[in-house]
DOTI-434928 format. One record per atom (N, C-alpha, C): residue number from 1; z, x, y. Coordinates in Angstrom, 1 decimal. Layout:
// DOTI-434928
<site resi="NUM" pz="Z" px="X" py="Y"/>
...
//
This chain:
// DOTI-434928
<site resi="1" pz="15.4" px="40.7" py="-20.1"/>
<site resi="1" pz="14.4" px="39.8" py="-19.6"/>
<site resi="1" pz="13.2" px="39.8" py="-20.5"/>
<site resi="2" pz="12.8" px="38.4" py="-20.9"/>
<site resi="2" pz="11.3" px="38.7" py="-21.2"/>
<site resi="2" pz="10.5" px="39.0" py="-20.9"/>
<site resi="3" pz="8.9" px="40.1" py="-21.3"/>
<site resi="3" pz="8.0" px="40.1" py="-20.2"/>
<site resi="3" pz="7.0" px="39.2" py="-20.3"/>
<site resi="4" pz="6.7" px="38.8" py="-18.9"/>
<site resi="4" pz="5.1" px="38.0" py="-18.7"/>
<site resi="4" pz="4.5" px="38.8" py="-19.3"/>
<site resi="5" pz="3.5" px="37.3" py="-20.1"/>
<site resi="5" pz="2.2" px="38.3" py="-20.4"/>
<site resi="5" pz="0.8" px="37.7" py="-19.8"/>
<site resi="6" pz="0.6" px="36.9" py="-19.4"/>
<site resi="6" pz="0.0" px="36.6" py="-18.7"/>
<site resi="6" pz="0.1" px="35.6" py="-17.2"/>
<site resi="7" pz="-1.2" px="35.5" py="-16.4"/>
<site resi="7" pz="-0.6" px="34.6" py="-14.9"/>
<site resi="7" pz="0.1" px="35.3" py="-14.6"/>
<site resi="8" pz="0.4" px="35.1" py="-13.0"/>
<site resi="8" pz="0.8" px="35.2" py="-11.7"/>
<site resi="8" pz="2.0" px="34.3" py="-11.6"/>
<site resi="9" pz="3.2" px="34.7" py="-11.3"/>
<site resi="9" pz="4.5" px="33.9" py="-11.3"/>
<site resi="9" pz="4.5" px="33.2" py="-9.7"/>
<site resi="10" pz="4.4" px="32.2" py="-9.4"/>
<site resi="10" pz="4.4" px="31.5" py="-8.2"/>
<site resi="10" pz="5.4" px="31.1" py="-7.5"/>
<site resi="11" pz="6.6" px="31.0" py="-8.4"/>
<site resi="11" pz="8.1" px="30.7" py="-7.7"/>
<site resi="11" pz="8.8" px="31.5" py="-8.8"/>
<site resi="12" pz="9.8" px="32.2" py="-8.6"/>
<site resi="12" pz="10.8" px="32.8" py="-9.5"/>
<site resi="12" pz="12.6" px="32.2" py="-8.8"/>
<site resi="13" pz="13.1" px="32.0" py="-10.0"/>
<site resi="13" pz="14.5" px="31.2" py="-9.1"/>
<site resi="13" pz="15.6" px="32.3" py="-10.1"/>
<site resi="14" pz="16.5" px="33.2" py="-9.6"/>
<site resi="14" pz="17.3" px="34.2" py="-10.4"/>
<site resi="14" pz="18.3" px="34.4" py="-10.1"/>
<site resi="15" pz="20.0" px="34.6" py="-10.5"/>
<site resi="15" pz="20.9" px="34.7" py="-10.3"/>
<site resi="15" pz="21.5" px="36.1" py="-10.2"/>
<site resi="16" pz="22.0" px="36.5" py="-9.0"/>
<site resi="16" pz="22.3" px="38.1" py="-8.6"/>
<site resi="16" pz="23.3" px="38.1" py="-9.1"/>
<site resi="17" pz="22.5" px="39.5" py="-10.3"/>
<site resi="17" pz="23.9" px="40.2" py="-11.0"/>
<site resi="17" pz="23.7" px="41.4" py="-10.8"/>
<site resi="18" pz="24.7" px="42.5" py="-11.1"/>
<site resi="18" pz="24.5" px="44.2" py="-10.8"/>
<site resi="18" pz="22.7" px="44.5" py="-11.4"/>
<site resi="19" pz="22.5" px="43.8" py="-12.0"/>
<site resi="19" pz="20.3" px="44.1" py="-12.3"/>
<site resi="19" pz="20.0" px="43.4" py="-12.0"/>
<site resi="20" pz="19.6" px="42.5" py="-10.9"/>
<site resi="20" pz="19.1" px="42.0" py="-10.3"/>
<site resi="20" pz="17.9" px="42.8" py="-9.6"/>
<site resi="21" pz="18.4" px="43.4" py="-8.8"/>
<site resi="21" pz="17.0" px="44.2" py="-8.3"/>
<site resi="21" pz="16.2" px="45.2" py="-9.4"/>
<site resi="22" pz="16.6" px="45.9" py="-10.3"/>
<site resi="22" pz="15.9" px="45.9" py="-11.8"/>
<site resi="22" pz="15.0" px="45.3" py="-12.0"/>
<site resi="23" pz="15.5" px="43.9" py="-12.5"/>
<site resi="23" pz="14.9" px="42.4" py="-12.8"/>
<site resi="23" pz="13.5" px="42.3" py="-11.8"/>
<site resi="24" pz="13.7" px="42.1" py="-10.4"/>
<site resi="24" pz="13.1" px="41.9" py="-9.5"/>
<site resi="24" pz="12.0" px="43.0" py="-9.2"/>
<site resi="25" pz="12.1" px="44.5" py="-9.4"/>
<site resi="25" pz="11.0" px="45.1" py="-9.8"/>
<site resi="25" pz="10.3" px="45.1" py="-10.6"/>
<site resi="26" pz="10.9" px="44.5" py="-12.0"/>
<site resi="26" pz="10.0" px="44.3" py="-13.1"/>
<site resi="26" pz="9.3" px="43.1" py="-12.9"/>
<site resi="27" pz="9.6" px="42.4" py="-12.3"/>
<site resi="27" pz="8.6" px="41.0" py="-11.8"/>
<site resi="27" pz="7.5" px="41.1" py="-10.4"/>
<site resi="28" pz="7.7" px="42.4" py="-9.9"/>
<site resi="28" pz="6.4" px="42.4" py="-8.7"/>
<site resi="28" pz="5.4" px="42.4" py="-9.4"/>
<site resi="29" pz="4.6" px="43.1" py="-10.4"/>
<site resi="29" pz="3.3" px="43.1" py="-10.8"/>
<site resi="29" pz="3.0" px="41.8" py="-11.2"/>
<site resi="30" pz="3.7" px="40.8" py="-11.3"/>
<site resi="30" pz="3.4" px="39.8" py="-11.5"/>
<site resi="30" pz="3.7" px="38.4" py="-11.0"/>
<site resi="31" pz="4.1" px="38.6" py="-9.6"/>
<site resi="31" pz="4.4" px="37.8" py="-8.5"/>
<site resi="31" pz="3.2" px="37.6" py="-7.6"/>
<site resi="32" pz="2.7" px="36.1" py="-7.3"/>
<site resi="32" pz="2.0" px="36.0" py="-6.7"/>
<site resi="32" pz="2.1" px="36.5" py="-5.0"/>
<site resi="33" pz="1.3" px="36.3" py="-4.3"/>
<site resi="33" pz="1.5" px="36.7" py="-2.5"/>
<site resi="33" pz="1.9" px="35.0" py="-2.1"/>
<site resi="34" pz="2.8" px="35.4" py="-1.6"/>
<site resi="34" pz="3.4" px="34.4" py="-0.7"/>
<site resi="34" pz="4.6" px="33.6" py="-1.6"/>
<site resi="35" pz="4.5" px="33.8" py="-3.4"/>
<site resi="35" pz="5.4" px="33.5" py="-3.6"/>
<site resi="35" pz="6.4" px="33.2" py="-3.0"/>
<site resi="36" pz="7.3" px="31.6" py="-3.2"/>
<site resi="36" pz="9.1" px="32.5" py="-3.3"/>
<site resi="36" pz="9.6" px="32.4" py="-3.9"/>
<site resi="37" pz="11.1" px="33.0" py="-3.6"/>
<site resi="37" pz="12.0" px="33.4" py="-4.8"/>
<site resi="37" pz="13.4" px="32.9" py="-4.0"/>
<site resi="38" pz="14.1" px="32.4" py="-5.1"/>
<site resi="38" pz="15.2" px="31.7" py="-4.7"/>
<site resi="38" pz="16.2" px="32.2" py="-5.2"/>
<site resi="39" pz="17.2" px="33.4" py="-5.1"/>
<site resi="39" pz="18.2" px="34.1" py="-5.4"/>
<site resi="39" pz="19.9" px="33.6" py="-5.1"/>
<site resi="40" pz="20.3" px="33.1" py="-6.4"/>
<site resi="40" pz="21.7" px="32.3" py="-6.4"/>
<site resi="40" pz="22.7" px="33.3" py="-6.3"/>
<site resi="41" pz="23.6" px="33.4" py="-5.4"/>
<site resi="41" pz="24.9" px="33.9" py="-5.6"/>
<site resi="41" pz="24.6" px="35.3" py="-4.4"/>
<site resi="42" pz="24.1" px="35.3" py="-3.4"/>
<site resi="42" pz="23.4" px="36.4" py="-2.4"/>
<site resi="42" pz="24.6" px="36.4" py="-1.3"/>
<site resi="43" pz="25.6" px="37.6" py="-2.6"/>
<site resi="43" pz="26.9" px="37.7" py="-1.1"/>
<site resi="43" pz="26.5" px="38.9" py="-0.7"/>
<site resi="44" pz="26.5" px="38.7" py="1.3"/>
<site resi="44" pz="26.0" px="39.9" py="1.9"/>
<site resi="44" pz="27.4" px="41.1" py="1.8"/>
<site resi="45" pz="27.1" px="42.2" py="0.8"/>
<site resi="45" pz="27.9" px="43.1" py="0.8"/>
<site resi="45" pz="27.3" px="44.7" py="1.1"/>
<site resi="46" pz="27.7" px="45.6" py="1.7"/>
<site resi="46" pz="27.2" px="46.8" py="1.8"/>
<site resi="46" pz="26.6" px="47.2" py="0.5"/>
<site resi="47" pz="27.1" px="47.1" py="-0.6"/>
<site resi="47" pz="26.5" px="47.4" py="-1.8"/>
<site resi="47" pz="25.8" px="46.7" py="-2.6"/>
<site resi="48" pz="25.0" px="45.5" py="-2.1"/>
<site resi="48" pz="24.5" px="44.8" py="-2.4"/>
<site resi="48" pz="22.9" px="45.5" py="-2.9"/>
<site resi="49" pz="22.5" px="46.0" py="-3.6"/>
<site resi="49" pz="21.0" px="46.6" py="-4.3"/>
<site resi="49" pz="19.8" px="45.5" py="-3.9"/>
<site resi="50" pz="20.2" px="44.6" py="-4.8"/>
<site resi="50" pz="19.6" px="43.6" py="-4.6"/>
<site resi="50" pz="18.6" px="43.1" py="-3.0"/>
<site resi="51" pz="19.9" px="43.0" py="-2.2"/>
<site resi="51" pz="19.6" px="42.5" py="-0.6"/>
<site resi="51" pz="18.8" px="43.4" py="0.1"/>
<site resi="52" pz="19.2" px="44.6" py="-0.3"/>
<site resi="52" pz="18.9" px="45.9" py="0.6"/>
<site resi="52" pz="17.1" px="46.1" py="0.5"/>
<site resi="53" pz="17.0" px="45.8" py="-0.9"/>
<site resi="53" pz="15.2" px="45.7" py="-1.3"/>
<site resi="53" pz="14.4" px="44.7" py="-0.8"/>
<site resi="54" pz="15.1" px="43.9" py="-0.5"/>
<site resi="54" pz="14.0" px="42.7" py="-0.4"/>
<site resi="54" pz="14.4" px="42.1" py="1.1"/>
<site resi="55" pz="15.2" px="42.9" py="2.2"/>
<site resi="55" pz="15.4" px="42.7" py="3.0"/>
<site resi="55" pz="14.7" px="44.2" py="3.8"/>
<site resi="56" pz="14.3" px="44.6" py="3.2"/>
<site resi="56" pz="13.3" px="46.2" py="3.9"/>
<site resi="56" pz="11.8" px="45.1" py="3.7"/>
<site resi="57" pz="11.4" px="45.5" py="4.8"/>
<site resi="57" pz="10.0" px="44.8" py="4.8"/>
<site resi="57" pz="9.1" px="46.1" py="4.1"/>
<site resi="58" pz="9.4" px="47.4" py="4.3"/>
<site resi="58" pz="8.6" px="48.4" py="3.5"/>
<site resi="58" pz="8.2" px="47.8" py="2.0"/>
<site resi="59" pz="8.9" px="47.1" py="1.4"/>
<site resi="59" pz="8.5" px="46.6" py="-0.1"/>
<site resi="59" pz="8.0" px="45.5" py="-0.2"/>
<site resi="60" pz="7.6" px="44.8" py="0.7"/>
<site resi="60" pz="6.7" px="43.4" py="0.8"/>
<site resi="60" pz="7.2" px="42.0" py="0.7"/>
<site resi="61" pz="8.5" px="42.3" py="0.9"/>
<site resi="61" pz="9.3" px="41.1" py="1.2"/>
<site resi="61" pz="9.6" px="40.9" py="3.0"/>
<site resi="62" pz="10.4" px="39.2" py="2.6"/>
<site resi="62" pz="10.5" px="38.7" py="3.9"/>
<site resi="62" pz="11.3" px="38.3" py="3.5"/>
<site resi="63" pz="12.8" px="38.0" py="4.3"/>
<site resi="63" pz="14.1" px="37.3" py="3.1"/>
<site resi="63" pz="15.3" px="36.7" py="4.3"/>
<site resi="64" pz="15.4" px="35.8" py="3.9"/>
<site resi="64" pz="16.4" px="35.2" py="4.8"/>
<site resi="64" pz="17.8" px="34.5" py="3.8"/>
<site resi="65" pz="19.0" px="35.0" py="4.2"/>
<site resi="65" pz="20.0" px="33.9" py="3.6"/>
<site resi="65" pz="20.4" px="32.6" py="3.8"/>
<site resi="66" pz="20.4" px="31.5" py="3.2"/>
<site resi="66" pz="20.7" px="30.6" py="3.2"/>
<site resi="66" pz="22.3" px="30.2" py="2.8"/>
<site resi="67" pz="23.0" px="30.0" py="3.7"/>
<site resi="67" pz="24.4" px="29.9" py="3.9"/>
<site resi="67" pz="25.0" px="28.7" py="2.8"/>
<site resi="68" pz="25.5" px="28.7" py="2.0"/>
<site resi="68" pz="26.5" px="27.7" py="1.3"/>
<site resi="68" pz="27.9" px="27.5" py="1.6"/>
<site resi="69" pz="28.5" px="29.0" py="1.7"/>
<site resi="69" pz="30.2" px="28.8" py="2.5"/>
<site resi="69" pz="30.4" px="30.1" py="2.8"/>
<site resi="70" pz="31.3" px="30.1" py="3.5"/>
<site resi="70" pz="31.8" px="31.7" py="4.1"/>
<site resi="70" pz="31.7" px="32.6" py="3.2"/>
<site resi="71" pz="31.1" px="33.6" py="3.0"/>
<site resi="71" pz="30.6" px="34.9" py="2.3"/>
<site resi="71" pz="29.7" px="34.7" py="1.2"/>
<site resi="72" pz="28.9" px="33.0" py="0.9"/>
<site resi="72" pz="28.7" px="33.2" py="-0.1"/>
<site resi="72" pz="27.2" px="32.5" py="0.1"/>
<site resi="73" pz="26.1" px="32.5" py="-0.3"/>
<site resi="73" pz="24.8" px="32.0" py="0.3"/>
<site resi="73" pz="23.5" px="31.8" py="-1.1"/>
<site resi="74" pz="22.6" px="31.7" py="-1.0"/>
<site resi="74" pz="21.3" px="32.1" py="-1.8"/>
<site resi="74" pz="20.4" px="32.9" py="-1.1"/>
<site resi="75" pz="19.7" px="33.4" py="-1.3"/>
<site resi="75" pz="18.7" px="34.4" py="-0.7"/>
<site resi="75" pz="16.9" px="33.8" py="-1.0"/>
<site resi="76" pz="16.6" px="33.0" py="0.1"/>
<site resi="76" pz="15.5" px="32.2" py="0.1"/>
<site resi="76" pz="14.4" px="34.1" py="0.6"/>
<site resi="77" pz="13.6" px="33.8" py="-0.4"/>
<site resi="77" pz="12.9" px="35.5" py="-0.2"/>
<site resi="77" pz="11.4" px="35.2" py="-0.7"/>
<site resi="78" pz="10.3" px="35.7" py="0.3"/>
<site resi="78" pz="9.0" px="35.3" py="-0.1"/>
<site resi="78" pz="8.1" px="36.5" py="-0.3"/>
<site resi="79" pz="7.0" px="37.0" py="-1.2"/>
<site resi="79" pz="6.6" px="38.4" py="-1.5"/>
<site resi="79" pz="5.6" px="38.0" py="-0.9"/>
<site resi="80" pz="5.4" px="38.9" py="0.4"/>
<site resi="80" pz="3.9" px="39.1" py="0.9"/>
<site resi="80" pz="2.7" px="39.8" py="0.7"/>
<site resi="81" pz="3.2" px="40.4" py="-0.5"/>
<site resi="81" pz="1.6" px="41.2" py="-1.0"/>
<site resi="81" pz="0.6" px="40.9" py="-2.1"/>
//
């Protein structure tokens, strides 16, 4: 990933891979509040890293899936802080 070097990221749109949530840590210091983020490929799995962080409200997200076909969705996610 490249890093920002400057500005507040206002929308981030990213495709879930095993670093995804990685990715998505290294982009809070630089995510605006209320941002969203539009997460492609958000299959709800037990081992999903990704889903588990940004569906805990303890980390400042708000996150709802957005259904495409049986098991398989995007993850519409807004950072609240």
């Amino acid at each position: 990933m490249d890093t920002l070097h400057t500005g507040r990221v206002a929308l981030a749109l990213q495709r879930l891979f095993e670093e995804a949530d990685e990715a998505d840590r290294a982009l809070e210091p630089c995510v605006a509040a209320g941002a969203p983020i539009l997460a492609e490929n958000a299959f709800d799995q037990d081992d999903n890293a990704y889903l588990a962080y940004v569906r805990d409200p303890a980390n400042g997200y708000v996150s709802q899936t957005v259904p495409v076909s049986p098991g398989r969705g995007n993850e519409f996610t807004v950072y609240t802080r």
